[in-house]
Structures are given as C-alpha cells and as structure tokens.
C-alpha positions as CSV (number, residue, x, y, z in Angstrom):
1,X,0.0,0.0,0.0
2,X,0.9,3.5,-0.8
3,X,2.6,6.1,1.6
4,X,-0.1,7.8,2.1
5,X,-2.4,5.9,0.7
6,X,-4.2,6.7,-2.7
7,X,-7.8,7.5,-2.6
8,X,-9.4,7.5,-6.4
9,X,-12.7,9.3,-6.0
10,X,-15.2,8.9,-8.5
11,X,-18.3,11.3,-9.0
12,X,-19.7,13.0,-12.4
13,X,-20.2,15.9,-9.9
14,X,-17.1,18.2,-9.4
15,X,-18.6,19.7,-6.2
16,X,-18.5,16.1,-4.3
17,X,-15.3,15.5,-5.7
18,X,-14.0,19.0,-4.4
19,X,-15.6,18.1,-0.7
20,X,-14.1,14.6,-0.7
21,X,-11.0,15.6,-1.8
22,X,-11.0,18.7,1.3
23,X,-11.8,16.4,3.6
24,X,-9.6,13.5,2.7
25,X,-6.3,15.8,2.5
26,X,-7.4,17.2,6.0
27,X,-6.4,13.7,7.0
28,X,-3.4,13.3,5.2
29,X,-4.7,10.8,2.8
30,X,-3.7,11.4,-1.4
31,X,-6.4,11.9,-3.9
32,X,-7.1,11.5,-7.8
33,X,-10.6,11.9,-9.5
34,X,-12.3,10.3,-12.2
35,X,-15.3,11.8,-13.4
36,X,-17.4,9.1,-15.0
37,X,-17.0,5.1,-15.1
38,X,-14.9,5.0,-18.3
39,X,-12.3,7.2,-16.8
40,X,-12.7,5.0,-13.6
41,X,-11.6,2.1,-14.9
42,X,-9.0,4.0,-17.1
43,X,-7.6,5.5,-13.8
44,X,-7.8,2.6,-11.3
45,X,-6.1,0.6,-13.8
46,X,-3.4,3.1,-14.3
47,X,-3.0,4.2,-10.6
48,X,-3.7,1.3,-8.9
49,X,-5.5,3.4,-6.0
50,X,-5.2,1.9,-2.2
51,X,-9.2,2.6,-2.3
52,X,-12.3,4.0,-4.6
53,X,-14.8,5.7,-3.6
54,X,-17.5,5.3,-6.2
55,X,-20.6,7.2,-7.4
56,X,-23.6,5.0,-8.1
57,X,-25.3,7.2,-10.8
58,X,-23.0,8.5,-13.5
59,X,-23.1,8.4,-17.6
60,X,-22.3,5.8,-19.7
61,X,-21.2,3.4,-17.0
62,X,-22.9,3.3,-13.5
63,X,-21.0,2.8,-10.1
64,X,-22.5,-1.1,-10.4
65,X,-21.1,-1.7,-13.5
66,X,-17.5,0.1,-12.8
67,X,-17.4,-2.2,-10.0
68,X,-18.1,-5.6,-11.8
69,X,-15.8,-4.8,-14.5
70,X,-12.9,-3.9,-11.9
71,X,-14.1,-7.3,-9.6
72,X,-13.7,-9.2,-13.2
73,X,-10.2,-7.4,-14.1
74,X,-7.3,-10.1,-13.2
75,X,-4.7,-7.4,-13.8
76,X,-5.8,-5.3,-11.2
77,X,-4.6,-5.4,-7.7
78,X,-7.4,-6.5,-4.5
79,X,-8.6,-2.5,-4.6
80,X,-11.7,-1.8,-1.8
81,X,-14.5,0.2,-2.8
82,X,-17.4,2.1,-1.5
83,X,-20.2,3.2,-3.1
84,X,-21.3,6.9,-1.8
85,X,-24.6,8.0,-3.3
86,X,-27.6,9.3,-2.6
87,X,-29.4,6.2,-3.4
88,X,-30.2,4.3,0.4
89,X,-32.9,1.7,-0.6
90,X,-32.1,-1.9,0.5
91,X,-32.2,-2.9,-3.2
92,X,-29.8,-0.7,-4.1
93,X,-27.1,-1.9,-1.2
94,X,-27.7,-5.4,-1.4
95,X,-27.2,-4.9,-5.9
96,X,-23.7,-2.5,-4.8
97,X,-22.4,-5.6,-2.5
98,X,-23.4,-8.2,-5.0
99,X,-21.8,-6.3,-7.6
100,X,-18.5,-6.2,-5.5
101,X,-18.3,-3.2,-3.3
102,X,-17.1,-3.9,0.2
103,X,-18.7,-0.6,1.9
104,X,-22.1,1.2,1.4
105,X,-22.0,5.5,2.1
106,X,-25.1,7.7,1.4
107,X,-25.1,11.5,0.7
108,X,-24.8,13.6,2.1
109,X,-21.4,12.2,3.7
110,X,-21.0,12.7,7.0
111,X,-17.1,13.2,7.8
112,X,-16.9,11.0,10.8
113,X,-18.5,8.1,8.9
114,X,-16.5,8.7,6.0
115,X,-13.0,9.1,7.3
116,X,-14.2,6.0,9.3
117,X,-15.1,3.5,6.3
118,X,-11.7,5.1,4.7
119,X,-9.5,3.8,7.8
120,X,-11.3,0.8,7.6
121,X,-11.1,-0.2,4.4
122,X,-7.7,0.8,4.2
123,X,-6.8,-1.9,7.2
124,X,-8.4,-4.1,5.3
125,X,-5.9,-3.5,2.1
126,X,-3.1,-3.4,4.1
127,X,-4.2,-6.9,5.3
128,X,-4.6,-8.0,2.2
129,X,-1.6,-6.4,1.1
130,X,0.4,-8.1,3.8
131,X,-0.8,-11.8,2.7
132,X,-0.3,-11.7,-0.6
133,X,3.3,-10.5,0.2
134,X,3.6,-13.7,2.2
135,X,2.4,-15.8,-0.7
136,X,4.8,-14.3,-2.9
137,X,7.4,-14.8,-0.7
138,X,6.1,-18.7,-0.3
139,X,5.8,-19.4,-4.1
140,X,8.9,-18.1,-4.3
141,X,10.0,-20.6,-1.8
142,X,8.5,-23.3,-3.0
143,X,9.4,-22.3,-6.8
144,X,12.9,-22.7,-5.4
145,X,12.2,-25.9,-3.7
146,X,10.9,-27.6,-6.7
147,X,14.0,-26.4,-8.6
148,X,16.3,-27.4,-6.4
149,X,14.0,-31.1,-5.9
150,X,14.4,-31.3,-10.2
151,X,18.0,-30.4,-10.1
152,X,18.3,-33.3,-7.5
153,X,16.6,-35.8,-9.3
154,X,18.4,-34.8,-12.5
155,X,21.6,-35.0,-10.8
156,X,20.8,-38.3,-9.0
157,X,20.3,-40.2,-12.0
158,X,23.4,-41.1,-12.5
159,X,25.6,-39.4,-9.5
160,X,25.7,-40.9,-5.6
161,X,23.4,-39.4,-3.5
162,X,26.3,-37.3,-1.5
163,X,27.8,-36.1,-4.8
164,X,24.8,-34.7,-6.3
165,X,23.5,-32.9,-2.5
166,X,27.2,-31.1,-3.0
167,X,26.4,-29.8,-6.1
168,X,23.0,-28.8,-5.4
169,X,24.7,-26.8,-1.9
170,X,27.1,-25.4,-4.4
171,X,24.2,-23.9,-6.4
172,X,26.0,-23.9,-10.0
173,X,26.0,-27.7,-11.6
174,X,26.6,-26.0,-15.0
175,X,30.4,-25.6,-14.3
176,X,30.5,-29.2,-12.2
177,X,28.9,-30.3,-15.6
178,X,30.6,-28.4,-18.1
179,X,32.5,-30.6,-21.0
180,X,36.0,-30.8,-20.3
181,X,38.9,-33.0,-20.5
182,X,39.8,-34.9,-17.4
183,X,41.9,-37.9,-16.2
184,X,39.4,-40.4,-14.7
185,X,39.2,-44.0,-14.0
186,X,36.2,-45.7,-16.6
187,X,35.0,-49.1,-15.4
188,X,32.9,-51.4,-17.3
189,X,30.8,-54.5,-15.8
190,X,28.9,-57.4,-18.1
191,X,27.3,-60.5,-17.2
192,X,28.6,-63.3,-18.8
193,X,26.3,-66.0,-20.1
194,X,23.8,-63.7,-20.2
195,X,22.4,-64.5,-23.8
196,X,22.4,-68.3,-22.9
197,X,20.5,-67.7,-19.8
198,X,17.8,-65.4,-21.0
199,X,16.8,-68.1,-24.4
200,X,16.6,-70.6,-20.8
201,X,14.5,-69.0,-19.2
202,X,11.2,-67.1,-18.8
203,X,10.9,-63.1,-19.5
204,X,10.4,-63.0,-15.8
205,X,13.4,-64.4,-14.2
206,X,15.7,-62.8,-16.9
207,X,14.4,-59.6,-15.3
208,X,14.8,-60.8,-11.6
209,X,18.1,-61.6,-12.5
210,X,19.0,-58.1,-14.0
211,X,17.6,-56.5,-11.1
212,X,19.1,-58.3,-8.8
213,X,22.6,-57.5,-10.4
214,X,21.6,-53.8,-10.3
215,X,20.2,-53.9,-6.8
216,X,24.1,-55.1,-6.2
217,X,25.6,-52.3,-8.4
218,X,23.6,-49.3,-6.9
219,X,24.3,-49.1,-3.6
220,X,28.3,-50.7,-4.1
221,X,28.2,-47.2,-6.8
222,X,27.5,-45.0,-4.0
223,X,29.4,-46.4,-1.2
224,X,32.4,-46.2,-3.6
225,X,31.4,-42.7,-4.7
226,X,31.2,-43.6,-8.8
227,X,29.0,-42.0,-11.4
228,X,27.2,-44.5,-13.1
229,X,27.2,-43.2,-17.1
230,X,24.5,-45.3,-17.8
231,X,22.7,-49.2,-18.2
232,X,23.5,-51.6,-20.8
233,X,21.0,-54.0,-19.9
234,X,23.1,-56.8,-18.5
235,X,25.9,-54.5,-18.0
236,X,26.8,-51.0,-16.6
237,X,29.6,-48.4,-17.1
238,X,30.9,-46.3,-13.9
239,X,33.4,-43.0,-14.0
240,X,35.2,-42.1,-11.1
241,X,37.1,-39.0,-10.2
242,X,34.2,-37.3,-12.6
243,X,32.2,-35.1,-12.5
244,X,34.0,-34.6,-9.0
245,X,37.5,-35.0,-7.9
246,X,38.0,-38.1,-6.2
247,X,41.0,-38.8,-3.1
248,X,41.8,-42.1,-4.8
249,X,39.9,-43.0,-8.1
250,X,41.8,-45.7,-9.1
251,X,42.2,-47.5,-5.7
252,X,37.6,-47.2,-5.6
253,X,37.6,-48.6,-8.5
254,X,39.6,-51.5,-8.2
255,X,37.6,-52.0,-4.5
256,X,34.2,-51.2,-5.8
257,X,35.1,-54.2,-8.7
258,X,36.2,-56.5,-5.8
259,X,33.2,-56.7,-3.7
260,X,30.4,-56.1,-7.0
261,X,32.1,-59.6,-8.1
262,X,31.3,-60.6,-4.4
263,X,28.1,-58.9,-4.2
264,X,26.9,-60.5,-7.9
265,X,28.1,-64.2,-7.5
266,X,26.2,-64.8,-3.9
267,X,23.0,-62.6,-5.1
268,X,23.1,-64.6,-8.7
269,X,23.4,-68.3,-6.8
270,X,19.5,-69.0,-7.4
271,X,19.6,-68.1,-11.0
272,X,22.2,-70.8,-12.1
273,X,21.2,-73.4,-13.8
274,X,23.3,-76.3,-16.0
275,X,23.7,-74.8,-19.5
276,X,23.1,-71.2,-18.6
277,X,25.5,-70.2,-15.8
278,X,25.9,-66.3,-15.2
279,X,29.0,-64.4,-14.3
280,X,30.4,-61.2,-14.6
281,X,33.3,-59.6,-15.9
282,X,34.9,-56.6,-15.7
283,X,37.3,-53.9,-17.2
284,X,39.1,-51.0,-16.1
285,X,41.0,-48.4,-17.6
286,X,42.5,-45.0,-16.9
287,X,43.6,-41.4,-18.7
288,X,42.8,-38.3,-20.0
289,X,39.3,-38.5,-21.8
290,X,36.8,-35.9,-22.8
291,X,33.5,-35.3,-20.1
292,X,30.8,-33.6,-20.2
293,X,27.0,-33.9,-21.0
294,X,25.2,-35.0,-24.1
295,X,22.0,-35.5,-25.2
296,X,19.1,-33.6,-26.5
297,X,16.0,-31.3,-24.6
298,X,14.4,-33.1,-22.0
299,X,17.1,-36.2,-21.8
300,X,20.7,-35.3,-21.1
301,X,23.2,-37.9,-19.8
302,X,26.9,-37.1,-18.6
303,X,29.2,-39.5,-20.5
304,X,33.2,-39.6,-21.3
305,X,33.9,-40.1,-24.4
306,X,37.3,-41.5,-26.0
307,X,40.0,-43.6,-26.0
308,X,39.9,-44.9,-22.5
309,X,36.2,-45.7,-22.4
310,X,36.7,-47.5,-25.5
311,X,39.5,-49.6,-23.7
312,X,37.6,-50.4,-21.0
313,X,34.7,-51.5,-23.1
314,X,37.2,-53.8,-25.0
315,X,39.3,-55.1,-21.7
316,X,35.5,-56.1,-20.0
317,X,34.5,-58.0,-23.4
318,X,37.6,-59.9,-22.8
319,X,37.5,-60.7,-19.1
320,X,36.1,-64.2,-18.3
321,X,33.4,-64.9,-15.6
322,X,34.7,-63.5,-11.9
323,X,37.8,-61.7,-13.7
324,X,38.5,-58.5,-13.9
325,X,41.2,-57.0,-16.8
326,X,43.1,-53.5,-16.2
327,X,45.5,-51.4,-18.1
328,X,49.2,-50.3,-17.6
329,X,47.9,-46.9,-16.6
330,X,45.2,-48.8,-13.4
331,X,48.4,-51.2,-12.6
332,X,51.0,-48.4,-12.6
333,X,48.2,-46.0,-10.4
334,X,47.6,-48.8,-7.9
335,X,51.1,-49.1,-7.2
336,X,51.8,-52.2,-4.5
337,X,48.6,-51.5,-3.1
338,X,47.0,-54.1,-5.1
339,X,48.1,-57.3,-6.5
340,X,47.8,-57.5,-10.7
341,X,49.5,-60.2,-13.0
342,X,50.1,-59.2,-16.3
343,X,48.9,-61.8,-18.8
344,X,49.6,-60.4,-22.6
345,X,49.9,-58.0,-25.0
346,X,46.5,-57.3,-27.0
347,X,45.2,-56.3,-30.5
348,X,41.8,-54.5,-29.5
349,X,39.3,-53.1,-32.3
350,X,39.1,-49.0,-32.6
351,X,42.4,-48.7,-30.9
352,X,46.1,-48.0,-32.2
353,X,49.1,-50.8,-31.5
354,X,48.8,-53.3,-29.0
355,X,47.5,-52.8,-25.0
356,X,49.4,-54.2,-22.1
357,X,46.5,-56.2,-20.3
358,X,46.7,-57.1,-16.6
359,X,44.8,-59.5,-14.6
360,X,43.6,-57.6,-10.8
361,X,44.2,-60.6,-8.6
362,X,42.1,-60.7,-5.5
C-alpha cells in the first residue's frame, strides 16, 4: 500500500469531488478523481488506487457496473470500494455488494463516517496487502524448492546421492557439468552368459536376475562414490574421479570391482542353472578423456567419451566370468597397493598398436 495511501474518487459531480477531496487531504490521505465510469476504470487501472470511492449514478457506466468490470479485471490489484450515493434503498445496497463493493455510504457524507469507512477499508488492504506479500514470498520458496527437488533428481540419475547434494549446496551444476577433459578412471561390468541364460529361461526371471545384479551395483556405486554413465542392460559403465575429484579414483575402482564380483556371484546363486551359468566380468581403464553432457531437450546424460572408455569397453569384453582385466595406466596408479598379474599383449578393435593387459588378482 501507498505512503499515504491513494484514494481514487469517482463522481460526475465536481462539487463532491472537491468536498471529498477537502476532507480527505485534511487527514493526510492522497487523492485522484475520475469523473465518470470510463475514466474509472481507465484511472484505477493506471494508478492502482489503495481505495475507490464510487458514485452510483453516472453516464455511460454506473457505479455497479464500474465495480463488476474492476471485480472481473485479473490485472488489477485487491482494490476496496465504497459506493457513496444518494441512493439508500435496500435494493440498491444489497445490488452495490453483490456487484463487489465492500462498503455502502449515502449522501450527504457525514465526515466521521466517511473518514471511518476510509481507515477501515484501508486496514483491510493493508491486510490484504500483507498476505499476498507472504504468498509471494512462499511461491517463491517453493518455486525454489521444486527447482532445487528437479535439479536433485536430474543430478541423481546417474551421480551418488552425496555427490549430487554437494552440487545442489554449491548452487552452480553447469560448471561441475561443463564438457572438459579430465583424467578419470572408466569401469565397465557385463554379465557373462547372459544371452544363454535369457533363451533358458522365462521373460520373468531374466528380469529378476538383472535387477538383482543392479540392486548389487547401486548401492556398491555410491558407497564407492562412482558415477554411473548409464545401463547396458546386463551391463553398466561407472566413472570415477568425474564429475568430482576423487582422493583415490583408481584404488575405488579396483575395491568397488572387488566386492560387486562378491556382491553378484552370492546374489546370482538361485539363477544358475546347467547350460546357462551367469558371471560377470569386468574392465578398467585409466587417462585423459573428454566429459561432459550429451544429449538432446528433455534427456541429457553425462558421458566420457574416448579412447579410455573404449579400452575399457574392449578389456570387459575380454574378461572371463569372476575376472576383472586393467591397463598399464590402473596397474602403474595402484602401485603395490594391489596385487595384478600381467597376462599379454593385446590387438583390441578401434584402438592403435597393442594394449598391455593385466589381470587384478584378489
């Protein structure tokens, strides 16, 4: 509400405008005058007045009308009025109030009564006023809350829970996000005997099976503080040290490979069967690749792209049931710290020369 408030005052009259106007500056209140309906609306939509007082009986547009066309207005502000006329039937107040005045004054006005209506009406802005601050202020909130709830949910589709609550503390995912080129650890995971097992079996315990060796994979991804890239059906691909720094991304790795061939070989017991046996491979490999997110509107994933996803891709296509196949780069990172066997020098398709492939013993 203004400071003072803004009193539009409405009468085809100019000798009731000049006494309201008198007595309404006496008391510190701001005026403006419209002298018919038209130039009501036009001036009430223009000043957005803290209160009208409105004539009844005017040309071309009564004091009812003015009113339902400002009650009907969703531009316009909550703006009180009160009719003042010389009009004091019952019909007449009960067709001012159901037209959408909130106060009824008959001429001649009597100053006490009108400065009276005036304070009250203007309480009852101020009110008004007051609460729809507060539900500004709370959409706003919530707004905010949703955002940050859809940022989550974005982020947590393929980052550990702690990793995407930092970012969302941080405020700015766009620069966590950004492409860039980064040394990171890329791990690859694929069920063996997967295609023998699912011609074996019904469409429902293929799908147990999967979600069981998910259900093992999710919460080993988060302990270990991987980003899981994305699902390939019976297999998954996890970064580390991306899209946030890791203390030791080769040495999670390595660990969260360990206990997911663990985790996958006791959960997988009731699904094997003679002919159709299921185990999981693995392969991991480390360097400089390029990160970032890709995608289109509505569906964006973060993904490395490169040579060293490639290699791991090709070292887990390699690895036998329960085995897990590294590079020079993972073996010369892991130091003594681990135990690795080196087993041969490889050809691999989409990649230059031959690879130096280890075997992570447990």
């Amino acid at each position: 509400m203004k400071d003072p408030p803004l009193i539009l005052i409405v009468d085809d009259q100019q000798d009731n405008r000049n006494l309201l106007t008198m007595r309404l500056s006496a008391h510190g209140y701001d005026t403006a005058e419209a002298v018919d309906g038209e130039d009501a609306i036009e001036k009430a939509t223009d000043l957005s007045p803290d209160l009208i007082l409105l004539d009844v009986m005017m040309p071309k547009l009564d004091g009812f009308e003015v009113c339902r066309r400002l009650r009907m207005d969703p531009i316009l502000p909550f703006i009180p009025v009160v009719l003042v006329t010389a009009r004091s039937n019952t019909e007449d107040m009960v067709q001012g109030l159901e037209a959408g005045a909130n106060d009824y004054l008959t001429k001649p006005v009597d100053t006490i009564a009108l400065i009276a209506r005036v304070r009250s009406m203007l309480r009852t802005k101020a009110l008004h006023d007051e609460v729809q601050s507060w539900n500004k202020e709370l959409e706003k909130r919530v707004n905010q809350q949703i955002g940050q709830i859809e940022r989550f949910n974005r982020l947590r589709r393929f980052l550990p829970r702690q990793v995407a609550e930092e970012i969302i503390s941080v405020g700015d995912d766009s620069a966590i996000l950004k492409n860039r080129r980064a040394d990171i650890v890329v791990l690859f995971a694929d069920l063996r005997g997967f295609s023998a097992f699912t011609e074996a079996s019904d469409p429902q315990i293929v799908l147990e099976a999967l979600n069981v060796f998910h259900n093992c994979a999710g919460p080993l991804i988060e302990r270990h503080q991987g980003t899981l890239e994305r699902f390939l059906g019976d297999g998954i691909v996890v970064l580390f040290n991306a899209p946030l720094r890791a203390r030791d991304p080769t040495g999670q790795a390595v660990t969260f490979a360990s206990e997911l061939h663990d985790a996958v070989a006791n959960a997988l017991g009731p699904f094997q069967k003679e002919g159709s046996s299921l185990g999981l491979g693995i392969g991991i490999a480390k360097g400089e690749t390029t990160i970032g997110c890709i995608g289109f509107e509505g569906r964006f994933d973060y993904a490395a792209i490169g040579e060293v996803p490639n290699l791991a891709a090709r070292l887990c296509e390699h690895a036998r049931a329960a085995e897990t196949l590294v590079d020079a780069s993972v073996v010369e990172a892991l130091g003594t710290s681990k135990k690795t066997r080196f087993l041969r020098d490889q050809e691999f398709k989409g990649l230059t020369g031959t690879v130096p492939v280890f075997q992570l013993l447990s």
